[in-house]
N, C-alpha and C positions, 0 to 999 in steps of 0.2 A: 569695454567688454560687455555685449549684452546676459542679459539674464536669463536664467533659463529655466525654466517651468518644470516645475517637481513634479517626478512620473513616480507613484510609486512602484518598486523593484527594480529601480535605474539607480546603479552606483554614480557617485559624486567624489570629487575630488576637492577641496580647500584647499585654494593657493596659498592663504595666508597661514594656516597651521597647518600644513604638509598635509594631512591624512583622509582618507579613505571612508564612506560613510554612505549607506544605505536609506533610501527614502521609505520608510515603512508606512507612512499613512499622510494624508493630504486631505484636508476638511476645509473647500472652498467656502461652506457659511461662515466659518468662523476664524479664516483666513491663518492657518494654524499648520506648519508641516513641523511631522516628527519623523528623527532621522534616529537611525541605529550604527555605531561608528564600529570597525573593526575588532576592538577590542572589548564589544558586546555593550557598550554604555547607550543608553538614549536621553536624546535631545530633541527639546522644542522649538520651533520655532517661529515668531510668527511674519507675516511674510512682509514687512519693510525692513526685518531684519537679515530673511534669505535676501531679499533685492541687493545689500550693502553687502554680502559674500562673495570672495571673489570663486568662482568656481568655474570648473569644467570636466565633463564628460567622464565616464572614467568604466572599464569595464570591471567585470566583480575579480577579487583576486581569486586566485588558484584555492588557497588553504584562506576564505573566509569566514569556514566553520569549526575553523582551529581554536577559534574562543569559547566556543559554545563547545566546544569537547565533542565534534560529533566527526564519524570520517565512515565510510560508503558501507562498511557494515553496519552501521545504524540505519539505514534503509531499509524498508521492506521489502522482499521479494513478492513482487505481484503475480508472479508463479506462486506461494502456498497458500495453502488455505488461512480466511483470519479467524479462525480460534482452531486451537488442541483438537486432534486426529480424535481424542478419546473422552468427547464431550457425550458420546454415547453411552460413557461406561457409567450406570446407576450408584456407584459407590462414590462417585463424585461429587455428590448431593447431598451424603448423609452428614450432617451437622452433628459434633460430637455432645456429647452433656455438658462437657467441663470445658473451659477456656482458659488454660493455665495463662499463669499471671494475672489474672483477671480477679478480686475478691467482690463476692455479693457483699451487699452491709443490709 
């Protein structure tokens, strides 16, 4: 099986441990890929040890962001504005005297 050149944002697939793993970063000086596996852990790795992986191709799964607890309502809508409608209102500003919980010494 030939090897295949770590792209970061190209999902990977491990023959030998079954699972699914994301290339997040790739630093040819120092011949070093780190991967991010499905269930949000990262690994390093450096590259005579990806060469000895058996791997192939793999597209990203459906619910990848199922570890990370996030799902399309955490997205921004690039329809609204990005700050509060009411950054205008001058009461917004005023910083109170006291900041409970807080003790001067």
């Amino acid at each position: 099986m030939k090897m295949l050149a770590p792209v970061i944002g190209r999902w990977y697939k491990d023959l030998q441990a079954g699972a699914l793993f994301e290339v997040i970063d790739w630093d040819p000086s120092s011949l070093t890929i780190e991967t991010q596996y499905l269930d949000g852990e990262v690994s390093e790795y450096d590259l005579d040890a990806w060469r000895e992986m058996l791997l192939q191709r793999a597209e990203a799964p459906e619910d990848w962001r199922t570890a990370f607890e996030l799902d399309d309502e955490d997205l921004l809508d690039p329809d609204l504005p990005m700050h509060p409608q009411d950054w205008g209102n001058p009461l917004n500003f005023i910083e109170p005297d006291t900041m409970y919980g807080v003790e001067e010494y």
